[in-house]
C-alpha positions as CSV (number, residue, x, y, z in Angstrom):
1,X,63.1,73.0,182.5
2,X,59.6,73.9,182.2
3,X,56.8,73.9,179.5
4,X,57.8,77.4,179.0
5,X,61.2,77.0,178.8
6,X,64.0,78.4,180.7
7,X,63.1,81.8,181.5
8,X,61.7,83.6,184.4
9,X,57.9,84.2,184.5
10,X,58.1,87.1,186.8
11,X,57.0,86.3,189.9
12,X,57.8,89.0,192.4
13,X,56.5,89.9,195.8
14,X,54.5,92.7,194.3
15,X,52.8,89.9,191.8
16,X,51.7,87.3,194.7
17,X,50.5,90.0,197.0
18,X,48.2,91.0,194.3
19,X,46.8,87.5,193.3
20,X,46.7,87.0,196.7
21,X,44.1,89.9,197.5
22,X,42.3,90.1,194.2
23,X,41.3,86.4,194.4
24,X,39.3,86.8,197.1
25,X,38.4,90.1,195.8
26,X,36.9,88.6,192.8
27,X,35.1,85.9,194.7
28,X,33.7,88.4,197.3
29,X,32.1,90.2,194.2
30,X,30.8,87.3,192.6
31,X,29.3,86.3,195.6
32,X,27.5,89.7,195.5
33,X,26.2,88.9,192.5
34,X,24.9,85.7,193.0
35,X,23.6,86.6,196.4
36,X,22.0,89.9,195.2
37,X,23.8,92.1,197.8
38,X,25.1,95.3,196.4
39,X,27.3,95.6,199.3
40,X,29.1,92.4,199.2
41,X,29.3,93.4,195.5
42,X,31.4,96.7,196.3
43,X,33.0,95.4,199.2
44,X,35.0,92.8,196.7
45,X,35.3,95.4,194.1
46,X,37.2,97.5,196.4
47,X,39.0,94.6,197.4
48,X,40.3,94.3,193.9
49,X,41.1,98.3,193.8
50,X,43.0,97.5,196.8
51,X,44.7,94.8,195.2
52,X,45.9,96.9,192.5
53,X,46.9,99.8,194.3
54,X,49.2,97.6,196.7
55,X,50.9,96.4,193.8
56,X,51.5,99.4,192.0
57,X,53.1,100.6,195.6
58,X,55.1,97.5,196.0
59,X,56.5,97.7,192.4
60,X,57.0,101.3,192.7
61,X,59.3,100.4,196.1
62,X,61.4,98.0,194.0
63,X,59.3,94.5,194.7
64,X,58.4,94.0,191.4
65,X,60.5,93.9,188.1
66,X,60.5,95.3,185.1
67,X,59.3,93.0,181.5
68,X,62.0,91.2,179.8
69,X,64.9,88.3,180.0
70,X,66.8,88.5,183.2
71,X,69.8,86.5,184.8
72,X,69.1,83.1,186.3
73,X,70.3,84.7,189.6
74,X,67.6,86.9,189.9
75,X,64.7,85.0,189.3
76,X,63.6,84.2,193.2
77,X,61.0,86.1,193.9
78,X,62.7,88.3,196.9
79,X,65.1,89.7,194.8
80,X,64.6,93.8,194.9
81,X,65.1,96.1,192.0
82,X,67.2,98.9,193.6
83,X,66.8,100.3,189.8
84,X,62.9,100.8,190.6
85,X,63.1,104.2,191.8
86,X,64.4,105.6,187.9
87,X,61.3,103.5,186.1
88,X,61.2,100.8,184.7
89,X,61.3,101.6,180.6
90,X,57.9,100.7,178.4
91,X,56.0,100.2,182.2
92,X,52.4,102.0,182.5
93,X,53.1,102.1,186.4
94,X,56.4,103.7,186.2
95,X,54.7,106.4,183.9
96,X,51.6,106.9,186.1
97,X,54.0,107.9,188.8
98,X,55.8,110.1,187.1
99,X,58.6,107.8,186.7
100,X,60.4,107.9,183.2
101,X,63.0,105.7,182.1
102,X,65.4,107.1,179.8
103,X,66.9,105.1,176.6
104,X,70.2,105.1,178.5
105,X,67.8,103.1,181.4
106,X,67.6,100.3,179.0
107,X,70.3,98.1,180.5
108,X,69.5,95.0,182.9
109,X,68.4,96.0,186.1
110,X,70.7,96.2,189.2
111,X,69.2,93.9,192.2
112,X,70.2,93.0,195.6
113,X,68.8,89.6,197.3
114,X,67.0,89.5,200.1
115,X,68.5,89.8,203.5
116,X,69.1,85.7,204.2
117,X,69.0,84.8,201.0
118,X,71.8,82.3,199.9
């Protein structure tokens, strides 16, 4: 059991894709700063824009999962939402895109593994 107890943190494949290009993002922009380039400045700025709009796709295609408790079996981070396409209910995303959950919506979330996962 962890620190935070036994609960799932949300990692998702939406989640890590987006660390994974706003870190160098960020560092790109600082480096901008600290080197006085304006360019290198807005090249890691959008970097970061990039990094948000790939996970907003990836969550709107199921890869990422909606707030709250979920089953133990669905905490690897290749599970897909197959529920994703409805919106997710209390999510910003969901609502930019035109995606509103209803209060019926509020049950656990349907998701498949992975092709090849056990």
């Amino acid at each position: 059991m962890s620190a935070h107890g036994h609960v799932d943190l949300g990692h998702t494949l939406a989640g890590w894709t987006g660390t994974a290009l706003a870190g160098p993002g960020s560092a790109v922009a600082g480096a901008g700063v600290c080197l006085d380039r304006t360019w290198v400045l807005w090249l890691g700025a959008a970097l970061v824009v990039l990094a948000a709009a790939t996970t907003w796709t990836l969550h709107l295609a199921g890869w990422g999962k909606p707030s709250g408790p979920r089953p133990a079996h669905q905490w690897d981070w290749r599970v897909r939402d197959t529920t994703a396409r409805h919106g997710h209910p209390d999510c910003l995303g969901c609502r930019l895109a035109g995606r509103h959950a209803t209060a019926t919506a509020r049950t656990r979330p349907r998701t498949e593994p992975a092709p090849g996962t056990p």
